[in-house]
mmCIF file of the N, C-alpha and C atoms, coordinates in Angstrom:
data_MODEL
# 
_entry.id   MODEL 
# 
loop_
_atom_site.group_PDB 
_atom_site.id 
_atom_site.type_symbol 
_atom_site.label_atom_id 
_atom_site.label_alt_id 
_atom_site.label_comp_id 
_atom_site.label_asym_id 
_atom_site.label_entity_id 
_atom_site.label_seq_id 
_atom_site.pdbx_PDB_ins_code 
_atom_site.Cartn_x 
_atom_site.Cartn_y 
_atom_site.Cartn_z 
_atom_site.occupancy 
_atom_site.B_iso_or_equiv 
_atom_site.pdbx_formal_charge 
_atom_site.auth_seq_id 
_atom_site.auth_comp_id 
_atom_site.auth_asym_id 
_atom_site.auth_atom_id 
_atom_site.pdbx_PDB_model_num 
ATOM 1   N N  . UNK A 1 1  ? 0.832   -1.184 0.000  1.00 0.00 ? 1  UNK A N  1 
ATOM 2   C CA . UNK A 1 1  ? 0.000   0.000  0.000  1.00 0.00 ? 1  UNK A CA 1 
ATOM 3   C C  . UNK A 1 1  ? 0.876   1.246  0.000  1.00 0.00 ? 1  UNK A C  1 
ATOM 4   N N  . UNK A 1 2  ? 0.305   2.136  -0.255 1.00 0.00 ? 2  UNK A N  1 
ATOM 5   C CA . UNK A 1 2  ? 1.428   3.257  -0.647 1.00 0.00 ? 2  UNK A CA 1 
ATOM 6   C C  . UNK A 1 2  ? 1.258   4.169  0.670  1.00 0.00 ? 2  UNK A C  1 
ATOM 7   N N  . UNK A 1 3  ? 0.296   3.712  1.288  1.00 0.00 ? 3  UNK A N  1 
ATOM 8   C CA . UNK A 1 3  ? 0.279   4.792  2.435  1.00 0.00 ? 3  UNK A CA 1 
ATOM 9   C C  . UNK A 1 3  ? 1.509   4.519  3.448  1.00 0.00 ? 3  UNK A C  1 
ATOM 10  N N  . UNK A 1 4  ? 1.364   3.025  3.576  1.00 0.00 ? 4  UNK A N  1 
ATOM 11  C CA . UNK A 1 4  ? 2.837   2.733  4.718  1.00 0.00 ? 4  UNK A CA 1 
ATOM 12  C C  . UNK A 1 4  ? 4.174   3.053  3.984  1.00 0.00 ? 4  UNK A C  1 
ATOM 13  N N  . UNK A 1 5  ? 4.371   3.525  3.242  1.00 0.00 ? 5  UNK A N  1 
ATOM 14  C CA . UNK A 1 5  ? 5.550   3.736  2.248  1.00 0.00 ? 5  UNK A CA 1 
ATOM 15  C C  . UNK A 1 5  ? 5.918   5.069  3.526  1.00 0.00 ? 5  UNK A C  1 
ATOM 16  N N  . UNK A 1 6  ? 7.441   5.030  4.236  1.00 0.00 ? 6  UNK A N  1 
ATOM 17  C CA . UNK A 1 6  ? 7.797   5.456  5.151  1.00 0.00 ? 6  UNK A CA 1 
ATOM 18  C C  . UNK A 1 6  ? 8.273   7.010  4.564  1.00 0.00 ? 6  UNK A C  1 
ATOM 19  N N  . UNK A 1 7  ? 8.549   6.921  3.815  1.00 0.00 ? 7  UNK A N  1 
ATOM 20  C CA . UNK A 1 7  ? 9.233   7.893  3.293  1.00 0.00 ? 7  UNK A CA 1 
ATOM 21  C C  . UNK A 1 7  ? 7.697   9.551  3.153  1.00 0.00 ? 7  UNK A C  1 
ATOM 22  N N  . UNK A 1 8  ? 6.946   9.097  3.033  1.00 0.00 ? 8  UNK A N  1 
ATOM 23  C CA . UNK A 1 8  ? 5.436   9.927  3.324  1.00 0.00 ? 8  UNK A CA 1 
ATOM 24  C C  . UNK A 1 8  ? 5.503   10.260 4.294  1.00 0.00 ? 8  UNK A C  1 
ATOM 25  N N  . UNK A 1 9  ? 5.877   9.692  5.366  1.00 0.00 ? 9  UNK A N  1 
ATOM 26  C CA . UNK A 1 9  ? 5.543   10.521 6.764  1.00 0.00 ? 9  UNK A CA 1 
ATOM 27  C C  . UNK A 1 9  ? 6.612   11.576 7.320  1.00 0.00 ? 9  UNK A C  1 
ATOM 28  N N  . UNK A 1 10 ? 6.071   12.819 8.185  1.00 0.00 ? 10 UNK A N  1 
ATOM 29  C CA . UNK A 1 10 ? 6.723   13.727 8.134  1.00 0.00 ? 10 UNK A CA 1 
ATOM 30  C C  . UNK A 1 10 ? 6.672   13.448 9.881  1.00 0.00 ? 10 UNK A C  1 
ATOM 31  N N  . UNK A 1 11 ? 7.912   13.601 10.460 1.00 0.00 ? 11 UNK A N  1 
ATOM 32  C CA . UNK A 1 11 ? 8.083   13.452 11.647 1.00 0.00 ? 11 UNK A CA 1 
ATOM 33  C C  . UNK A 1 11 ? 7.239   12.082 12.414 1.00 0.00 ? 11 UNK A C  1 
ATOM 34  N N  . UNK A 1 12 ? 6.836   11.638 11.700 1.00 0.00 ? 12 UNK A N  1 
ATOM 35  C CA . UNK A 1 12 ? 6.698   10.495 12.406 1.00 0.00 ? 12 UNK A CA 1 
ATOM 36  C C  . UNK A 1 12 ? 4.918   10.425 12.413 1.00 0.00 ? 12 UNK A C  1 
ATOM 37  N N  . UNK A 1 13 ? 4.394   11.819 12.438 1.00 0.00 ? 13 UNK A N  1 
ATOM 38  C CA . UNK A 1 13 ? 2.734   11.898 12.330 1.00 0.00 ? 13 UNK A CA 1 
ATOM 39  C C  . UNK A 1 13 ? 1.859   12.581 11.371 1.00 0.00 ? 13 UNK A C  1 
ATOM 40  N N  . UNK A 1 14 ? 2.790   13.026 10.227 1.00 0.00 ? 14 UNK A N  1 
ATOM 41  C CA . UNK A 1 14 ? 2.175   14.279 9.577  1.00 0.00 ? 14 UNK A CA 1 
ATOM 42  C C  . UNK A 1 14 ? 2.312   13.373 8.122  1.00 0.00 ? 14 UNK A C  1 
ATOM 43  N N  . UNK A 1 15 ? 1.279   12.861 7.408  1.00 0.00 ? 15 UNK A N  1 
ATOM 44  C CA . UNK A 1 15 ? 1.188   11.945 6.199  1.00 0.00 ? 15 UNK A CA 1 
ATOM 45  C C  . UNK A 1 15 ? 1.296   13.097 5.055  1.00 0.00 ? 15 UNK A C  1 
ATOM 46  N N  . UNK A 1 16 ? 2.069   13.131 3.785  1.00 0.00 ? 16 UNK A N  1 
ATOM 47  C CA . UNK A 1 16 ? 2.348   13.938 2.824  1.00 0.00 ? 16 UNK A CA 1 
ATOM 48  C C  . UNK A 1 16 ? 3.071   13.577 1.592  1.00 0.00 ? 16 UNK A C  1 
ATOM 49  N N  . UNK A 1 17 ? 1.871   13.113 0.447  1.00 0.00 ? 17 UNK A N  1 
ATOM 50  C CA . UNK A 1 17 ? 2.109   12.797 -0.360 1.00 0.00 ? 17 UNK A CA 1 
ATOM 51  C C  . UNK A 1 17 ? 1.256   13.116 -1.396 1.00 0.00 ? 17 UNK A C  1 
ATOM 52  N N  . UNK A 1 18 ? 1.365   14.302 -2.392 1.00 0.00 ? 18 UNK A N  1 
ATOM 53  C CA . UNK A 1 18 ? 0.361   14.619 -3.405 1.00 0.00 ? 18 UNK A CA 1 
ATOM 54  C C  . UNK A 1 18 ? -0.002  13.837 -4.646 1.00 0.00 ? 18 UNK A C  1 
ATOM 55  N N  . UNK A 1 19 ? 0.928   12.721 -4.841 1.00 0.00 ? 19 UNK A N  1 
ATOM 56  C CA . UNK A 1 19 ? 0.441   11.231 -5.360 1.00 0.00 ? 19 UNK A CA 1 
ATOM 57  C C  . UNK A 1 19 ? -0.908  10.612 -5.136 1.00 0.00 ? 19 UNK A C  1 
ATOM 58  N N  . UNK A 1 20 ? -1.045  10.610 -3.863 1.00 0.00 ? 20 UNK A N  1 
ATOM 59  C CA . UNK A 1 20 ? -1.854  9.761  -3.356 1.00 0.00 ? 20 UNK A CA 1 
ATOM 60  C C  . UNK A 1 20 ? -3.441  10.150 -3.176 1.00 0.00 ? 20 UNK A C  1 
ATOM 61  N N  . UNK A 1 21 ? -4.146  9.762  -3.901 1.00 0.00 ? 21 UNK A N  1 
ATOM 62  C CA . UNK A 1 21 ? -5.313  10.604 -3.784 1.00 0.00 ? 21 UNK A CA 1 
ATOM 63  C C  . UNK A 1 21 ? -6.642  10.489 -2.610 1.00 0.00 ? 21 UNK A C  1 
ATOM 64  N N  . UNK A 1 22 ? -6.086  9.357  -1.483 1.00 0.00 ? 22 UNK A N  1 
ATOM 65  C CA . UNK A 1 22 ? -6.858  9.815  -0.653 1.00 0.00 ? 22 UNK A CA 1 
ATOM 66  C C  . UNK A 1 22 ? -7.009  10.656 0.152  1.00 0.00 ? 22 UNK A C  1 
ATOM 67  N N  . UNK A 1 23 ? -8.125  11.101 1.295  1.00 0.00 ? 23 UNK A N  1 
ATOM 68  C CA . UNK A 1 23 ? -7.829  12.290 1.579  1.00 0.00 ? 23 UNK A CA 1 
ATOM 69  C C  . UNK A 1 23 ? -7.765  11.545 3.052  1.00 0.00 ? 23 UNK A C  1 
ATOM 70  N N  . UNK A 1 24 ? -7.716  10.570 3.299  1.00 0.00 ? 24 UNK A N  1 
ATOM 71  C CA . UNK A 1 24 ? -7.764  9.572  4.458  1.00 0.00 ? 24 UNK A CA 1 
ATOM 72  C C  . UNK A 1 24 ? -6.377  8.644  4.655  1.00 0.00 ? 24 UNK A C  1 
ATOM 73  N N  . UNK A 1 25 ? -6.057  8.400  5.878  1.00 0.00 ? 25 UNK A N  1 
ATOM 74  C CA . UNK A 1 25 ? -4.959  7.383  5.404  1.00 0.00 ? 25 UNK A CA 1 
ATOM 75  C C  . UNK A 1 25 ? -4.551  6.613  6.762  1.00 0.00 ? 25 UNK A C  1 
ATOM 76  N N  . UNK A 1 26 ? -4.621  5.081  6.555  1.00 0.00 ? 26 UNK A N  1 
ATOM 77  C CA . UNK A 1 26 ? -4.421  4.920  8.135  1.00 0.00 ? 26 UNK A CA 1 
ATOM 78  C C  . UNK A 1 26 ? -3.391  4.828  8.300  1.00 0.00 ? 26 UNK A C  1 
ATOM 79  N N  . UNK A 1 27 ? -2.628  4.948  9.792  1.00 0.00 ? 27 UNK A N  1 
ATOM 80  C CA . UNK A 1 27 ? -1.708  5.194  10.535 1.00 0.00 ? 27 UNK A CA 1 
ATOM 81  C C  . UNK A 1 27 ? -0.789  3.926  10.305 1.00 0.00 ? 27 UNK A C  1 
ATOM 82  N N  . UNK A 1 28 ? 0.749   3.776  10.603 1.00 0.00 ? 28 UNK A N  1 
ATOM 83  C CA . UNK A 1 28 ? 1.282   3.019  10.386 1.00 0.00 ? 28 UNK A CA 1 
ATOM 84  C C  . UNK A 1 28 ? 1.576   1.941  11.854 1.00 0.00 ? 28 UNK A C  1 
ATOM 85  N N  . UNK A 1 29 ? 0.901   2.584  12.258 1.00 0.00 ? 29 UNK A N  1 
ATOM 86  C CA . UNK A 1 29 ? 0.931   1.605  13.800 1.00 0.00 ? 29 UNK A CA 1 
ATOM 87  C C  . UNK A 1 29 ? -0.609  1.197  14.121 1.00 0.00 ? 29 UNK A C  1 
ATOM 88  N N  . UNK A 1 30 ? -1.349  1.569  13.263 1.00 0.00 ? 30 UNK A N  1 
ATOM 89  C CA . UNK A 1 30 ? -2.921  1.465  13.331 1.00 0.00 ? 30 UNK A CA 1 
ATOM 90  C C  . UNK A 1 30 ? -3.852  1.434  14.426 1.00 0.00 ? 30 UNK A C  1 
ATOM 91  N N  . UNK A 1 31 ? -3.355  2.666  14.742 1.00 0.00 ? 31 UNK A N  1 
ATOM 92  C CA . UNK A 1 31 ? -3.839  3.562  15.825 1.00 0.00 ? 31 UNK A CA 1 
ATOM 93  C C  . UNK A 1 31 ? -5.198  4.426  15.502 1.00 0.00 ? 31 UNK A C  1 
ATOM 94  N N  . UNK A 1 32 ? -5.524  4.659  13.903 1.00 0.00 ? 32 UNK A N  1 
ATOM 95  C CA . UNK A 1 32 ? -7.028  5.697  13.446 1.00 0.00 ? 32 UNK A CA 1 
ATOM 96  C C  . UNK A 1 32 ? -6.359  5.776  12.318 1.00 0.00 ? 32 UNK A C  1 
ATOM 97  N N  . UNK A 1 33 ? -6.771  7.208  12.087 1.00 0.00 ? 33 UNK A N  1 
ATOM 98  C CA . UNK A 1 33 ? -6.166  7.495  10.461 1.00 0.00 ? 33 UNK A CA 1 
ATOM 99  C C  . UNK A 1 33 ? -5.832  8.935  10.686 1.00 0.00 ? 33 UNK A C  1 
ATOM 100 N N  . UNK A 1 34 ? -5.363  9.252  9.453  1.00 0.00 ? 34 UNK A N  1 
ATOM 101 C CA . UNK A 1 34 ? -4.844  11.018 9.393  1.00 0.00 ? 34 UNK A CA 1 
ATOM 102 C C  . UNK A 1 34 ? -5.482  11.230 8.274  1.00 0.00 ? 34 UNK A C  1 
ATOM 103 N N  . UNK A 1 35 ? -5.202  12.229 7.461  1.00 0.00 ? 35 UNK A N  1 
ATOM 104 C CA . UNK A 1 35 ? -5.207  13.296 6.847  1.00 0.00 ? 35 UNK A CA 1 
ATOM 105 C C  . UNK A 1 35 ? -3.672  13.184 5.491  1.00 0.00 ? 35 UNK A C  1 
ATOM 106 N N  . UNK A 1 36 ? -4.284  13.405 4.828  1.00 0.00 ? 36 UNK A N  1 
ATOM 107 C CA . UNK A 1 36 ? -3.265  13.321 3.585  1.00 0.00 ? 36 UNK A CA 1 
ATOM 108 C C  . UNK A 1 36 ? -3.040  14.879 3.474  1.00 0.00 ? 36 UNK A C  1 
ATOM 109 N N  . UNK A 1 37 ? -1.941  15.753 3.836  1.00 0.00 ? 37 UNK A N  1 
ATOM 110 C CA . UNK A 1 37 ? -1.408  16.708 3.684  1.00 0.00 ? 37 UNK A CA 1 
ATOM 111 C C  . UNK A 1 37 ? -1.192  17.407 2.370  1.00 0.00 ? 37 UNK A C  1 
ATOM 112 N N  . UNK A 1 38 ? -0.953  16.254 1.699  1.00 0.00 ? 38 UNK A N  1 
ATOM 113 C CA . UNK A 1 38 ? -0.465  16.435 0.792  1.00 0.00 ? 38 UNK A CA 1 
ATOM 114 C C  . UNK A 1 38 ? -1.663  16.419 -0.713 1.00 0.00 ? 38 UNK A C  1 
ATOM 115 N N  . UNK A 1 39 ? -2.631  16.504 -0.196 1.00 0.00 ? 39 UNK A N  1 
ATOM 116 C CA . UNK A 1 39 ? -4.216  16.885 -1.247 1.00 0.00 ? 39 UNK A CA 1 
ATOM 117 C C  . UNK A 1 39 ? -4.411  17.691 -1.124 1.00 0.00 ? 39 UNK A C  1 
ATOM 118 N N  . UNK A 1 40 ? -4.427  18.338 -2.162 1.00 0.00 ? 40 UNK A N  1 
ATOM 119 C CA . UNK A 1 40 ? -4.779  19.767 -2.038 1.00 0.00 ? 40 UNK A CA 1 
ATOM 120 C C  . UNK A 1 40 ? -6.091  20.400 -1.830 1.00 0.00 ? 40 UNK A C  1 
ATOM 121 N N  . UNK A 1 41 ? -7.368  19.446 -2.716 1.00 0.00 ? 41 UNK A N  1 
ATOM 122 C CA . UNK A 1 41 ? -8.432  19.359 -1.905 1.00 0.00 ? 41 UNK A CA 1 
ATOM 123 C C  . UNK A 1 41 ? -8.305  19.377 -0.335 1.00 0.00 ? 41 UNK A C  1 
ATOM 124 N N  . UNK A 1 42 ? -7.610  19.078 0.621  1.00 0.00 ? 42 UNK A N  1 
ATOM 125 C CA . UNK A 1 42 ? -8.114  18.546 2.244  1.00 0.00 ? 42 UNK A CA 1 
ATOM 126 C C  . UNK A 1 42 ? -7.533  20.147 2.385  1.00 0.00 ? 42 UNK A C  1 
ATOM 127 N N  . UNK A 1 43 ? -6.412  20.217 2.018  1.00 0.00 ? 43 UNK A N  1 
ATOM 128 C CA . UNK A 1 43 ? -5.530  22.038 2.350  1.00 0.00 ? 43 UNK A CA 1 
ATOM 129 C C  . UNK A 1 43 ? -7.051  23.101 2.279  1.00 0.00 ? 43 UNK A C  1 
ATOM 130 N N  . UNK A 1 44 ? -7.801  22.703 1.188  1.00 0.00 ? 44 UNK A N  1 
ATOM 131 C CA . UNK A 1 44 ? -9.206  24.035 0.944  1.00 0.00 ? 44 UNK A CA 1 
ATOM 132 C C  . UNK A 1 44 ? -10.254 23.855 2.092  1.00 0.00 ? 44 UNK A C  1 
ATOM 133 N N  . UNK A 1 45 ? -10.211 22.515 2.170  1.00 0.00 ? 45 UNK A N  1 
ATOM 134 C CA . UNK A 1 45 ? -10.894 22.361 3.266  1.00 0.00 ? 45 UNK A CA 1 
ATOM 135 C C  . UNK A 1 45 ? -10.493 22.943 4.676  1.00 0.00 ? 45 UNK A C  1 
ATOM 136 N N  . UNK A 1 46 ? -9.670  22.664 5.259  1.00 0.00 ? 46 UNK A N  1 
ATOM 137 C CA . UNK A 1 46 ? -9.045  23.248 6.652  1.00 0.00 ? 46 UNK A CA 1 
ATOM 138 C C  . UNK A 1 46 ? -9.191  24.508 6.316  1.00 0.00 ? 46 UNK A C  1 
ATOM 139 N N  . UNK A 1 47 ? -8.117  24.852 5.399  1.00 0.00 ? 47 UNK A N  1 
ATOM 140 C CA . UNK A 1 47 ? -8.179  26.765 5.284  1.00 0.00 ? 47 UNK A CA 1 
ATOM 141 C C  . UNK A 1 47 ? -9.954  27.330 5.650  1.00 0.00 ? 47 UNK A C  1 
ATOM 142 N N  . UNK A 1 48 ? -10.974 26.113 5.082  1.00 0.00 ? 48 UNK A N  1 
ATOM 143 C CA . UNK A 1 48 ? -12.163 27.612 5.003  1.00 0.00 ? 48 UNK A CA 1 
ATOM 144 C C  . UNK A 1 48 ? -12.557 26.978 6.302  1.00 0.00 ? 48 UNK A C  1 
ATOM 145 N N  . UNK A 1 49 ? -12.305 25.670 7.219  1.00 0.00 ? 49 UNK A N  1 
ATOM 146 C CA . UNK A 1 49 ? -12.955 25.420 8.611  1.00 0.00 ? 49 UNK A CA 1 
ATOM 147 C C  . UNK A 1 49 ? -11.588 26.497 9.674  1.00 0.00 ? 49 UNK A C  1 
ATOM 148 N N  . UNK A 1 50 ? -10.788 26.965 9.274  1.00 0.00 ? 50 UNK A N  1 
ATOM 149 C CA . UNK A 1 50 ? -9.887  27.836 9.794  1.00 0.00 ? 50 UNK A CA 1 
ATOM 150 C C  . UNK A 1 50 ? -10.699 29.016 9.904  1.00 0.00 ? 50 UNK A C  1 
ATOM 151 N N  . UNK A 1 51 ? -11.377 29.489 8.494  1.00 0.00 ? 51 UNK A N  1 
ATOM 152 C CA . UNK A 1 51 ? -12.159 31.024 8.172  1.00 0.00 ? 51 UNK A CA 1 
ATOM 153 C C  . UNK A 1 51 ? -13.374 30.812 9.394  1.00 0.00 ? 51 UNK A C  1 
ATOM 154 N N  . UNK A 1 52 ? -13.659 29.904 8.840  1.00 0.00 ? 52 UNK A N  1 
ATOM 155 C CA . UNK A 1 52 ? -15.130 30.080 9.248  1.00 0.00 ? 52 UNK A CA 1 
ATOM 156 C C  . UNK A 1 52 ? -15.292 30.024 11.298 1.00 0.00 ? 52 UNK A C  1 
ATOM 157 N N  . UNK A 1 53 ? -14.265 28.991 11.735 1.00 0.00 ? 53 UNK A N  1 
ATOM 158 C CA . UNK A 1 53 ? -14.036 29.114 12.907 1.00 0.00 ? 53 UNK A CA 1 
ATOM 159 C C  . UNK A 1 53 ? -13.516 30.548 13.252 1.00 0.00 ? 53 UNK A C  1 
ATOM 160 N N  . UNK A 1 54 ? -12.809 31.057 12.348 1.00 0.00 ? 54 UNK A N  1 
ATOM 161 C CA . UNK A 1 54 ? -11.996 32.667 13.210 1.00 0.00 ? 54 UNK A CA 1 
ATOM 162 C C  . UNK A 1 54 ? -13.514 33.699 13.452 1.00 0.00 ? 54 UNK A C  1 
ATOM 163 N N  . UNK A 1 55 ? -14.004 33.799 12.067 1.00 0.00 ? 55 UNK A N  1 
ATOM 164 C CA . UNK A 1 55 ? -14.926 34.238 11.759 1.00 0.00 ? 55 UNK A CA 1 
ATOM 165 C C  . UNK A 1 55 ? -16.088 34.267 13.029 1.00 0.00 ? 55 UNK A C  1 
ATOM 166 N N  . UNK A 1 56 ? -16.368 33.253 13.494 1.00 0.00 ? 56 UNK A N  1 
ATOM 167 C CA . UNK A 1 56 ? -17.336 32.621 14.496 1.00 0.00 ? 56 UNK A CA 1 
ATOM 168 C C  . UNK A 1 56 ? -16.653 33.445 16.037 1.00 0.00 ? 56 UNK A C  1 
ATOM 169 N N  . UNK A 1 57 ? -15.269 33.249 16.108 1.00 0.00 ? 57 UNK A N  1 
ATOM 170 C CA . UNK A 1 57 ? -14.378 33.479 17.512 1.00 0.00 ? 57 UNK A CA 1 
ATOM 171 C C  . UNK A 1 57 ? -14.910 34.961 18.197 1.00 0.00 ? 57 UNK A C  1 
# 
């Protein structure tokens, strides 16, 4: 699977690979899942739950 491919992970918790088109990815100790950093779709997403939370504050 390309997600356990070690070389994707950034410090040990931060998954990043714009290859990979899920926006999901489970953990390599299979602990839950993360977040593919590296989609640029998931980046639009956070940025506008970032807006919309400041927005709200």
């Amino acid at each position: 699977m390309e997600e356990t491919n070690i070389k994707n992970w950034k410090f040990g918790f931060i998954y990043y690979n714009p290859a990979d088109p899920l926006f999901f990815v489970k953990k390599p100790n299979d602990t839950g899942a993360t977040i593919n950093f590296g989609n640029k779709r998931i980046l639009f997403l956070l940025i506008a739950i970032a807006i919309i939370a400041y927005a709200l504050a």
